[in-house]
C-alpha positions, 0 to 999 in steps of 0.5 A: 358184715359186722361179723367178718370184720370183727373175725378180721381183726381178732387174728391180729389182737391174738398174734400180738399176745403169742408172738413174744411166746412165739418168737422167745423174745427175737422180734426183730432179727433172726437169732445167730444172725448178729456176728459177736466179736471178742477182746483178749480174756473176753468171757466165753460162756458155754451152754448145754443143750439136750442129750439126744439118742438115734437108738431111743429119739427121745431127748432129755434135759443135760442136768437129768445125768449128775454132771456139774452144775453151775451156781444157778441153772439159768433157761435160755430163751426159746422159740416155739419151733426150739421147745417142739424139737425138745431143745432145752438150752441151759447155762454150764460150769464150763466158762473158756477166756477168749484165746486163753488156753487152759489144761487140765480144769476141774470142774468138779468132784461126784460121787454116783448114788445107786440111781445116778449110775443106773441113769449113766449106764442107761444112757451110755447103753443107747448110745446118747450124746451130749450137745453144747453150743458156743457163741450158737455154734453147736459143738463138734466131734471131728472123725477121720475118714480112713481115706486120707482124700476124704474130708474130715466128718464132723458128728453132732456132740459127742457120746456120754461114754461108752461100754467095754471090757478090761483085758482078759475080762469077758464082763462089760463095763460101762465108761463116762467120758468125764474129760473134754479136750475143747478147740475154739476155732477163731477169725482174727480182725487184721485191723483191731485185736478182735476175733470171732468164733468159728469153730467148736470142737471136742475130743472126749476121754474117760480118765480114773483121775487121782490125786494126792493129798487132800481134796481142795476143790478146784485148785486139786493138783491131779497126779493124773492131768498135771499142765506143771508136769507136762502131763496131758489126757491123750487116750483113754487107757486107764478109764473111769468106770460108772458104778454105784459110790464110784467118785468122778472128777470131770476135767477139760482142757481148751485149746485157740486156734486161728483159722481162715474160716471166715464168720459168715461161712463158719456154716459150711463145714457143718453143711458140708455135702459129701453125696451131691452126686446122689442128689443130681442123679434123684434131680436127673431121674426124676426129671426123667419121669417128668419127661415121659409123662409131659410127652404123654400129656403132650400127645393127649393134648395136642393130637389126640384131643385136637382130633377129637375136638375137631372130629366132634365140632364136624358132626352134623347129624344125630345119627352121627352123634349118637354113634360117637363113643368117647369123652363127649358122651359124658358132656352131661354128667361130667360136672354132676357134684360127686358124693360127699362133695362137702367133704371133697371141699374141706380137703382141697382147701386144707390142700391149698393151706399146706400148699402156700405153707410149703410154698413160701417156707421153701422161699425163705428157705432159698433166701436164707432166712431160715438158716439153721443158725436159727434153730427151730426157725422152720418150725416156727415159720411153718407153724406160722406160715400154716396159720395164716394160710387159713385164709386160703383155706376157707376162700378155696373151700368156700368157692368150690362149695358154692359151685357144688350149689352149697348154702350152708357155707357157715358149717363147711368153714368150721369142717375147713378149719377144724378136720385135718388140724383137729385130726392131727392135734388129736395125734400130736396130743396121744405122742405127747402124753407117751413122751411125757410119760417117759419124762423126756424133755421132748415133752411140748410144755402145757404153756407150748401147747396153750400156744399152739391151741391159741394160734389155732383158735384165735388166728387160724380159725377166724382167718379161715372163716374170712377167706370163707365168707370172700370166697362165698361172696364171689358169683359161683364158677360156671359150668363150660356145659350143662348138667343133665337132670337123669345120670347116665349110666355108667358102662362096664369098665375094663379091668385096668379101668377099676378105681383101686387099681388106677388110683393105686397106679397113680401114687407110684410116679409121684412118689418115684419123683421124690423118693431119693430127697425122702431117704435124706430128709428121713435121716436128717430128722432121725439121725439127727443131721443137718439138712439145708439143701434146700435147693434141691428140695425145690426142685423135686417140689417142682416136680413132684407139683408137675407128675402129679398134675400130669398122672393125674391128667392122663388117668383121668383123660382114660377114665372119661374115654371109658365114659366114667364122669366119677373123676372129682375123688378119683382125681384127688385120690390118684396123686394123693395116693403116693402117700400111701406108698411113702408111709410103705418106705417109712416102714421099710427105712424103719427097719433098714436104717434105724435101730430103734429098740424101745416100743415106745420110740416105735410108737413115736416114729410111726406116729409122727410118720403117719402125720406126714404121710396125712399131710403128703395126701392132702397135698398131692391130692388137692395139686391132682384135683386141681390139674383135673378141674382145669383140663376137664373144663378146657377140654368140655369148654372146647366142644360145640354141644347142641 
């Protein structure tokens, strides 16, 4: 007892010394949460957040490219979730005044070294983009569609440049974009003269600036951008070429506008949701396949098991009885503990942790707690939701252990807490070490890592063990019928009847269910777009909680109608089994939609695939388990056994 209370009170001492990590500082409000208002001048500090590539996936800091620096770099603070995504949020030369428009601002001179070309061209060839934030609105590229209904498009930062050719040249070149035309969008307080930011966009352009005379900084009158001669940067005609001891001048203008837009839905145009058809028709069709299944299970239930229950209850005579083929048959096997039953626990109770997490992380999301403002604050959530779920974890193994008439319930505590993380912490630490390699600043910080470790080990782990030592203390669940002391033998089966083939059978319905939300969720975390549609994506958990309890029921149904009682795995590797086919379509989106070239960002991909479709299994397969347990204990509990 003196050791479940002291393991008690160890998470608490932990979350103490992580969450100031954890949390960056913000303990008390969600940051971006807090409207900022600005006076006339007010400075507007610009920051600079990673460069990002859907060619390569891997991030790098903005000051690893030779752009102007400020006096001192200055990091901001980040949160667990911000440093797992590669966010490197950092101070820049770029100062705008509150509603001061300003033309042709140098920032400064470079001249390219042999190796700072090779970097630029690099980066301008896989396509990278520049991200900064002003007051925690990320920076925009707005894009016309060509139909002129259609609502503006806005791309996430923009391009470091871009490749071409001159006229009646066949020689590719490559071009920086080193002159920003900024706009700040802002909502001006009718009553006082203040106004809040709600809009930031950019229109990038790559300009071979000259000047006369001598070089003088800042105050360098250009021949190319001159506000005094009405000369602006409006294309890119004569553009600045990257090449070894090549001089650049990076320039920018910025430009006020007032907009309607209020503070609070200055979001919105970021979210904007072009393809809801597309969402409503996954929503009908999977709610389509919901339908057919609940009619197959309705069946099962109410007739088919209604006229077994009664046909079974009716007979009187052995003979009768031993004539009866049937789920009945099996009454004295069916709740025989199956092979590997102590693993069978640690699974469903890591399927119970991950449960909860995606439970309450969906709540939050509904609530808007989670909103994408608050970067990295899913992950955060997640991360923390998952630790904390640890206690579900160990109470759920715990009990179905000791109903499986387990003792040691010590050792399947620590195979609770330490086989799924310990598996995908091993996978996550190889990732790692390849994106370290290519020094990108995706690289989780060994301070991050320590983190993430602590979190495990002085949180996780004691909480799974108190969940464990309740779960055991509880009177052990009864079986609704007895075990026989000999197993029965097992007939024949028919062929569609064979384990692989049902349980491969299983996965296609659940994963038909959420396929549709998956193409979307897949192109937000690889293309780099928002996804706050959470909504939707609680409805196809509903679902995807309802098929795979109901394939799970009405295969198992089948599976003891042919006098099989091995339904304990197969339950949990039927529905489980729609992780398989959701890493098949990681594959096939690979191909499809991505075009990543470099065997390193394959890797990654794969990689970080694999722990989601690991992650999908254990879910699905625990909510399969779970649906089995409950319909075979309701069925059994039904009949009269002599």
């Amino acid at each position: 007892m003196a050791i479940s209370r002291s393991l008690a009170v160890l998470p608490w001492i932990t979350l103490v010394l992580v969450l100031s990590f954890v949390t960056g500082g913000y303990c008390f409000y969600l940051p971006g949460v807090a409207p900022a208002d600005f006076k006339m001048k007010d400075p507007l500090p610009v920051k600079v957040n990673k460069l990002t590539s859907t060619k390569t996936q891997l991030p790098y800091s903005y000051y690893s490219l030779p752009y102007c620096r400020p006096d001192t770099i200055v990091d901001s603070a980040e949160n667990l979730g911000e440093v797992l995504r590669g966010d490197r949020i950092e101070n820049s030369p770029y100062v705008f005044e509150m509603r001061e428009p300003q033309m042709c601002q140098i920032v400064c001179k470079i001249t390219l070294s042999d190796k700072e070309a090779k970097d630029l061209k690099e980066k301008i060839k896989d396509e990278y983009r520049i991200n900064m934030i002003l007051d925690n609105l990320p920076l925009v590229v707005p894009v016309k569609r060509l139909d002129q209904d259609s609502p503006t498009i806005y791309q996430h930062g923009f391009q470091v440049g871009v490749k071409g050719q001159y006229t009646g040249s066949k020689d590719e070149k490559y071009f920086i974009h080193n002159h920003l035309s900024f706009l700040v969008k802002y909502h001006k307080d009718v009553q006082v003269d203040l106004a809040r930011i709600v809009g930031f966009e950019v229109k990038p352009f790559s300009v071979k600036h000259e000047y006369e005379g001598e070089w003088n900084g800042v105050k360098t009158r250009l021949s190319t951008c001159d506000p005094h001669a009405k000369r602006l940067v409006v294309s890119s005609d004569s553009p600045q070429e990257v090449e070894a001891n090549k001089v650049i001048i990076f320039t920018y203008d910025v430009a006020f506008e007032e907009s309607d837009v209020k503070w609070a839905s200055r979001w919105d145009t970021y979210l904007l949701m072009t393809d809801d058809q597309i969402h409503w028709f996954s929503i009908v069709n999977s709610l389509m396949i919901v339908l057919f299944l609940s009619g197959m299970v309705a069946m099962i239930m109410l007739r088919t098991l209604y006229r077994d229950i009664s046909k079974y209850n009716q007979l009187e005579t052995q003979e009768e009885a031993q004539e009866e083929t049937g789920w009945k048959l099996v009454h004295g096997d069916v709740f025989r503990p199956p092979a590997k039953s102590d693993l069978l626990c640690v699974y469903v109770g890591t399927g119970v942790q991950f449960f909860g997490m995606l439970l309450v992380t969906m709540i939050f999301a509904l609530l808007g707690f989670l909103s994408p403002s608050n970067r990295g604050g899913l992950m955060t959530a997640m991360l923390l939701l998952w630790v904390f779920m640890g206690l579900f974890a160990g109470y759920s193994s715990a009990r179905l252990y000791k109903m499986f008439k387990g003792t040691e319930w010590k050792k399947i505590t620590l195979r609770t807490a330490f086989t799924f993380p310990g598996i995908m912490f091993a996978i996550f630490f190889v990732l790692n070490a390849l994106i370290w390699g290519q020094k990108s600043s995706g690289a989780v910080p060994f301070t991050t890592m320590f983190a993430l470790v602590l979190l495990w080990f002085g949180i996780s782990v004691p909480l799974v063990f108190v969940g464990s030592y309740i779960g055991f203390k509880k009177p052990a669940i009864e079986d609704p019928v007895k075990t026989n002391k000999i197993p029965r033998q097992i007939p024949e089966q028919a062929w569609y009847m064979n384990p692989m083939f049902s349980i491969l059978i299983g996965g296609i319905l659940p994963f038909g269910a959420v396929f549709i939300e998956l193409f979307f969720i897949l192109t937000s975390i690889w293309l780099h777009q928002f996804y706050y549609i959470f909504g939707f994506l609680f409805l196809v958990f509903v679902i995807l909680i309802v098929t795979c309890a109901e394939i799970t029921i009405v295969l198992c149904y089948f599976q003891l109608c042919s006098e099989d009682y091995l339904w304990w795995w197969r339950s949990y590797l039927t529905s489980g089994s729609s992780a398989l086919y959701l890493f098949l379509y990681a594959i096939f989106y690979f191909f499809t939609k991505l075009e990543i070239t470099k065997p390193v960002s394959g890797i990654l991909y794969f990689g970080y695939m694999l722990i989601a479709s690991y992650a999908f299994f254990v879910l699905t397969g625990t909510i399969g388990f779970y649906a089995c347990f409950w319909f075979t204990r309701l069925i059994y509990s039904s009949v009269k056994i002599d």
